[in-house]
Backbone as a ProteinNet text record, in pm:
[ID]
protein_1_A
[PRIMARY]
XXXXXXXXXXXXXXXXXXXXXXXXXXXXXXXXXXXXXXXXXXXXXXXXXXXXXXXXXXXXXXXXXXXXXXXXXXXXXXXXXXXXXXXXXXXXXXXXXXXXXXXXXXXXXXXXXXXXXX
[TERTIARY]
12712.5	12800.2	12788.9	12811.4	12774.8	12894.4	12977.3	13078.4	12997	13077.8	13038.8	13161	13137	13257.9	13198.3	13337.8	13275	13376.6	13392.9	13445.4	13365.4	13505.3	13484.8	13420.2	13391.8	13303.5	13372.9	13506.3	13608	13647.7	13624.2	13693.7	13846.7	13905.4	14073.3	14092.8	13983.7	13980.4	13864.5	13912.2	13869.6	13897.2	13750.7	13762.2	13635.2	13665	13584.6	13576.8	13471.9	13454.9	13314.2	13321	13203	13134.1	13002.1	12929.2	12801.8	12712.4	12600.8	12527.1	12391.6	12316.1	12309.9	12310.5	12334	12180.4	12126.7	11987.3	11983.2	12112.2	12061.1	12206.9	12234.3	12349.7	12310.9	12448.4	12500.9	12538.5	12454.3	12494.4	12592.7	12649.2	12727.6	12713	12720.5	12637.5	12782.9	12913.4	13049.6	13054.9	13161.6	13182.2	13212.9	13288	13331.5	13217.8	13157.2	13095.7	12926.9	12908.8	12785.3	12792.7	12926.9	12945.6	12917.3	13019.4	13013.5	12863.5	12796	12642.5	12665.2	12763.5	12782.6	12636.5	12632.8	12567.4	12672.5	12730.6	12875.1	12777.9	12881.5	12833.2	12792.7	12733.5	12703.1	12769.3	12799.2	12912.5	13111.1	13165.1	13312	13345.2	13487.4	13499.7	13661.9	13679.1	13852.2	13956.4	14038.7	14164.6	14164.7	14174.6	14235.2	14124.3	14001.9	13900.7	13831.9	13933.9	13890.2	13971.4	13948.4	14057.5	14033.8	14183.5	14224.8	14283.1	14221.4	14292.8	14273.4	14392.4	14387.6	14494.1	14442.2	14589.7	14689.4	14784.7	14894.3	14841.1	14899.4	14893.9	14744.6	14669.1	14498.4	14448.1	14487.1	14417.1	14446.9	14406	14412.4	14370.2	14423.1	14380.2	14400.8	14266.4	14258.5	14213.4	14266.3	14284	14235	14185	14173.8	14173.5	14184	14176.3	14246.7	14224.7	14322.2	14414	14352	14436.5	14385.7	14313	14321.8	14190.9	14112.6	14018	14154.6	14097.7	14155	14046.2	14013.8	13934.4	14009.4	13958.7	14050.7	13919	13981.3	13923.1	14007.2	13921.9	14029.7	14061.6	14183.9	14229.4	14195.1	14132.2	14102.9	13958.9	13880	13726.6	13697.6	13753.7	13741.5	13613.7	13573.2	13492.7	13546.5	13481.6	13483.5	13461.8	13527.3	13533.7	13517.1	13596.2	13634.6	13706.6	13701.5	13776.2	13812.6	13917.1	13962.9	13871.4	13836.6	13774.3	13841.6	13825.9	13896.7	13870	13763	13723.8	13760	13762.7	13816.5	13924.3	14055.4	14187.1	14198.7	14203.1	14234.9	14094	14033.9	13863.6	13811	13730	13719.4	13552.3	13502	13360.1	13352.8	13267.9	13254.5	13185	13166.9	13066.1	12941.4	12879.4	12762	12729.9	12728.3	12715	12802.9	12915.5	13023.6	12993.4	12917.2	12908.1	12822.8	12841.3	12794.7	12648.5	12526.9	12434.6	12348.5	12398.5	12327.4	12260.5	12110.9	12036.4	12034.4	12089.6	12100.1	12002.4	11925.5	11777.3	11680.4	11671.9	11585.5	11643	11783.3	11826.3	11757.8	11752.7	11688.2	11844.6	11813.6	11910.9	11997.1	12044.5	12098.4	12150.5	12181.7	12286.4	12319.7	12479.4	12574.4	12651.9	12651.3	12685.6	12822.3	12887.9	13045.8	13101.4	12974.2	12976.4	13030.2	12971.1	13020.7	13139.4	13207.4	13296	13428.5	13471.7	13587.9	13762.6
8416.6	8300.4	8231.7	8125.3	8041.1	7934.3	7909.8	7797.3	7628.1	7562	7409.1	7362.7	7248.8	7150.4	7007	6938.6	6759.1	6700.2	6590.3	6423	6292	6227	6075.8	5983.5	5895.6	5804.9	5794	5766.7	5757.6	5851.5	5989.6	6069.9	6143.5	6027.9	6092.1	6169.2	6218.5	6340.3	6415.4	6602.4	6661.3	6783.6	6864.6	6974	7068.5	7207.1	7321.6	7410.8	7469.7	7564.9	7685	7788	7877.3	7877.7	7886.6	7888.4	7950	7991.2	8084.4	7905.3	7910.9	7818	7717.8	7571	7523.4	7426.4	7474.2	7425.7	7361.4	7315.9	7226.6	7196.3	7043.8	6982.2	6945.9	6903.1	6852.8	6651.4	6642	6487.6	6533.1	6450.6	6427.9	6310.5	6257.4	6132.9	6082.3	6118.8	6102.5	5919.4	5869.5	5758.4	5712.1	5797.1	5784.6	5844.6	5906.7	5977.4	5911.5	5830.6	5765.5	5638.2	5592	5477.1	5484.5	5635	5661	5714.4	5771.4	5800.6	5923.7	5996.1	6088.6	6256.9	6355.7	6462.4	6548.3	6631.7	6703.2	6850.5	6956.7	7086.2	7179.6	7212.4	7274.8	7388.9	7455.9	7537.7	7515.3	7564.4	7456	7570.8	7541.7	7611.7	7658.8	7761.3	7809.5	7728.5	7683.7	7583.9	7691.3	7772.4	7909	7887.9	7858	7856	7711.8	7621.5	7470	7457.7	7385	7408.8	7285.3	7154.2	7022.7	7002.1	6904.8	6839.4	6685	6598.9	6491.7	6405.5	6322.6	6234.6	6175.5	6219.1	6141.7	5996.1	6074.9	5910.3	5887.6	5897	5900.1	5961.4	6077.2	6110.3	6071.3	5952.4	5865	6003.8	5994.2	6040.7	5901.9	5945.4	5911	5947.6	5939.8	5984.6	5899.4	5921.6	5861.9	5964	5890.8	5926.8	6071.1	6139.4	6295.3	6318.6	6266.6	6279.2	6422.6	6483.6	6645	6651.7	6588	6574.5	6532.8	6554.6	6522.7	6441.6	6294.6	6274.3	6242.8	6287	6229.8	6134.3	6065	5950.5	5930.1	5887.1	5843.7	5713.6	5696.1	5520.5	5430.3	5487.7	5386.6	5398.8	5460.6	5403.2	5402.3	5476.5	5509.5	5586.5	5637.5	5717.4	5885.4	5881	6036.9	6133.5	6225.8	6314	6446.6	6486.1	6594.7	6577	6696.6	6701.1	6796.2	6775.3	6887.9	6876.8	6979.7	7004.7	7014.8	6868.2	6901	7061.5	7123.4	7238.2	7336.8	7406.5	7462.4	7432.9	7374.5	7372.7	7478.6	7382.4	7492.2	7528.3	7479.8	7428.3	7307.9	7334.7	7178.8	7142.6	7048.6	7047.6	6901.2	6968.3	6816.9	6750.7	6646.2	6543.3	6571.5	6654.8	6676.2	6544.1	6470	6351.7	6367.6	6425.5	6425.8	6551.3	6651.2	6758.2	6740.8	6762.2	6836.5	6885.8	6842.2	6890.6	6888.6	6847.9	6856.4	6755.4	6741.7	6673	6597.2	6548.3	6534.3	6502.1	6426.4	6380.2	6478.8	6623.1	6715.4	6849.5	6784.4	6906	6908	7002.5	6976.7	6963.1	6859.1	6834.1	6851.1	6935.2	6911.2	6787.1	6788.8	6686.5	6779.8	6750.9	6798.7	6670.1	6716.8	6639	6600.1	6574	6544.6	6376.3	6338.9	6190.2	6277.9	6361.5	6428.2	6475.1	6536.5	6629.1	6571.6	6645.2	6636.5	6653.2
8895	8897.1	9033.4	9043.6	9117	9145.2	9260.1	9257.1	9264.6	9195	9210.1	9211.1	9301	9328.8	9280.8	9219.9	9248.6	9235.2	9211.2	9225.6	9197.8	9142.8	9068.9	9198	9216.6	9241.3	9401.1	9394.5	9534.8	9591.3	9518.1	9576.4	9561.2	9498	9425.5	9321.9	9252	9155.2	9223.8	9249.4	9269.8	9205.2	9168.5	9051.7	9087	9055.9	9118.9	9002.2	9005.1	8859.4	8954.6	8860.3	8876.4	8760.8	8740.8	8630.2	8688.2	8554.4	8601.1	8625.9	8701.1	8727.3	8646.1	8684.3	8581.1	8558.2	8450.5	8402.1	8303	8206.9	8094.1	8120.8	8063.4	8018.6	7862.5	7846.8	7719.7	7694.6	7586.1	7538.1	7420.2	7393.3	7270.7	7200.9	7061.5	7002.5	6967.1	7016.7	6922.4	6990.6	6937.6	6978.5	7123.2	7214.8	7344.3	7413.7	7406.7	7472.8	7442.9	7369.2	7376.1	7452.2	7472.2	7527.1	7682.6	7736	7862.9	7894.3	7835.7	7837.7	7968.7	8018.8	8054.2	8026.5	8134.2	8077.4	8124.9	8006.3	8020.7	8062.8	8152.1	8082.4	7968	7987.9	7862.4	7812.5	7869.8	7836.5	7872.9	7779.7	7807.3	7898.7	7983.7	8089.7	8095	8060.6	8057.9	8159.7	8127.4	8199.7	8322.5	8346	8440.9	8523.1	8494.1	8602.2	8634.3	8588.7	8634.9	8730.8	8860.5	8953.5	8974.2	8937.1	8965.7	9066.2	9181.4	9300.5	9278.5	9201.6	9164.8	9306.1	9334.4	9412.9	9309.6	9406.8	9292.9	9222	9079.5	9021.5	8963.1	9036.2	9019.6	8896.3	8780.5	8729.5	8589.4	8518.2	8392.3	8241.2	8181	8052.7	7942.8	7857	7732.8	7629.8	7517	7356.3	7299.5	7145.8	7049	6918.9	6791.9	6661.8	6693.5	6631.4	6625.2	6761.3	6848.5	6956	7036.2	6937.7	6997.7	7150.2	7138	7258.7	7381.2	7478.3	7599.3	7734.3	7719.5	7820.9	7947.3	8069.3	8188.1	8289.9	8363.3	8426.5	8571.6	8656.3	8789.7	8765.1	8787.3	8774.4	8830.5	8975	9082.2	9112.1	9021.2	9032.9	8890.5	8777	8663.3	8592.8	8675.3	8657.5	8561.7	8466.1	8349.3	8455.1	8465.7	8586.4	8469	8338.9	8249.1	8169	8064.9	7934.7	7863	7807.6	7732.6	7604.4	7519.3	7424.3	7293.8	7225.9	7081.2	6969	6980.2	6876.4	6955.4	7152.7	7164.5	7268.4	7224.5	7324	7429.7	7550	7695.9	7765.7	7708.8	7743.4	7782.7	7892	7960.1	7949	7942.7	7976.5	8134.8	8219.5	8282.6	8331.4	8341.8	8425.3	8490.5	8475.7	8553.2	8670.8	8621.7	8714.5	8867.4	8834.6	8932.6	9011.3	8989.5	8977.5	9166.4	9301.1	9422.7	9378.8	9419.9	9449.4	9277.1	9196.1	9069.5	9008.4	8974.3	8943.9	8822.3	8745.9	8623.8	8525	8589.5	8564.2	8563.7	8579.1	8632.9	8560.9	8460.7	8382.3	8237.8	8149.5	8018.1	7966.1	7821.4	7786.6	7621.5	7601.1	7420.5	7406.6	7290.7	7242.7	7142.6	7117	7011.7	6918.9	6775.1	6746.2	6662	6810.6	6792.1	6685.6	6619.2	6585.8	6420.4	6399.1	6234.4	6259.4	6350.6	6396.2	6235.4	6208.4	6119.7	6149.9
[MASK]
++++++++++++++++++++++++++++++++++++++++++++++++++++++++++++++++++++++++++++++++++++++++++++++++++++++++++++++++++++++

């Protein structure tokens, strides 16, 4: 295991996780997530071991349709920082983009396909 840290574009969302090396991300083809064109982790990450340092006020969530996904965003650059995981609740996946030292372009990549999701 390995710690990684990152942050939204300004800096007012900040979030830390451990994960084994991280060599492939995740696309998703769902509706929000093709728009943001984001490369999420690939593995989701237990609430207990996501560690949030948001500034007040700064950390935006948004929903749609079931409501059960959880996306969050900084308000003041709006940048997709993470998310709660509609299939497993209390599970986060996040931003690779945001992600300290990680290449995104240089990761191999899935896609999942959250566009059927029911």
């Amino acid at each position: 295991m390995r710690p990684y840290q990152g942050c939204c574009h300004c800096g007012a969302v900040r979030f830390s996780f451990e994960s084994e090396p991280l060599t492939q991300g995740l696309r998703c083809n769902c509706s929000i997530c093709a728009r943001k064109g984001a490369l999420m982790s690939p593995e989701p990450i237990p609430q207990d071991q996501l560690k949030i340092d948001a500034q007040e006020g700064m950390l935006g969530l948004y929903q749609f349709g079931a409501k059960t996904a959880k996306h969050y965003f900084c308000k003041n650059c709006g940048i997709y920082t993470f998310h709660e995981t509609s299939r497993k609740p209390g599970h986060f996946r996040v931003n690779l983009g945001c992600v300290d030292g990680v290449d995104t372009f240089a990761l191999d990549t899935a896609v999942f396909d959250g566009k059927h999701l029911l």
